[in-house]
C-alpha positions in Angstrom: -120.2 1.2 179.6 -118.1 -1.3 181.7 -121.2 -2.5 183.1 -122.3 -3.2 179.7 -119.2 -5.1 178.5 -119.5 -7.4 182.1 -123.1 -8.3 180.9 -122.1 -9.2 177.1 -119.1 -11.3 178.7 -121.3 -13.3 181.0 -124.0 -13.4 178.4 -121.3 -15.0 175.8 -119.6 -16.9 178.5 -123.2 -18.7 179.3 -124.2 -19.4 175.4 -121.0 -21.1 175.2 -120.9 -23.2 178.1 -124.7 -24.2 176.9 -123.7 -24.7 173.7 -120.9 -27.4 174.9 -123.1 -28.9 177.1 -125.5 -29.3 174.2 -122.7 -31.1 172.2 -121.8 -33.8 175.1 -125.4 -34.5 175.7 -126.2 -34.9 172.0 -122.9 -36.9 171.4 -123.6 -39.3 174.7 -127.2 -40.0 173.1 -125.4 -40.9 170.1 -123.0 -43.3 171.8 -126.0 -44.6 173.9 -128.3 -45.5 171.0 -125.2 -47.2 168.6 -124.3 -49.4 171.7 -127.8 -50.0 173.1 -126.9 -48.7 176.1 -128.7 -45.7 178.1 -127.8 -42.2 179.0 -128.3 -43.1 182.8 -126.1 -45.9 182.5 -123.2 -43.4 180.8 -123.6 -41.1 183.5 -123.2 -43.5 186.0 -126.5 -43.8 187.4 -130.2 -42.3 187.5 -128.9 -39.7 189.8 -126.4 -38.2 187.2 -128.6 -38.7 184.4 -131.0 -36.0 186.0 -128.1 -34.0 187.2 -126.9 -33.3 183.5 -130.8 -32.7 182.7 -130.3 -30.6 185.6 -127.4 -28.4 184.4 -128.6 -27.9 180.6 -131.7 -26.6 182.2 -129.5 -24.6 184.4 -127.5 -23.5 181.7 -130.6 -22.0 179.5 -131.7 -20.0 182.6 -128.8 -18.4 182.8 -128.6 -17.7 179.3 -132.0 -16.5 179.1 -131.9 -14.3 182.1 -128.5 -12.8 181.0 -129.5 -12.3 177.9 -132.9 -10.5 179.0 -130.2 -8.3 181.2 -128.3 -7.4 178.5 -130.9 -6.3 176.2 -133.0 -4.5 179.1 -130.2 -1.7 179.2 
């Protein structure tokens, strides 16, 4: 049973950090496209643009496979 509540908790934990990360992405496309700007330049530089690519794919593999844990059980 404790096992089960650590899963759910990681599982939650994951969605919500995806779901914030989601929200700042979304909002700095926003910003980028009213001031004709680009995300790379937001991020300060190419290499940060594909780092936040990086971490919201990141983020959905960890939510997948945690979810796929949790519902395995």
């Amino acid at each position: 049973m404790k096992n089960k509540k650590i899963n759910l908790a990681i599982f939650l934990l994951s969605v919500l950090a995806l779901g914030i990360s989601l929200k700042l992405f979304y909002n700095m496309a926003i910003y980028s496209d009213e001031f004709n700007s680009s995300p790379a330049l937001i991020s300060g530089g190419e290499f940060w643009s594909i780092m936040d690519w990086l971490r919201l794919a990141l983020l959905v593999g960890i939510s997948i496979l945690s979810g796929v844990k949790l519902l395995k059980k």
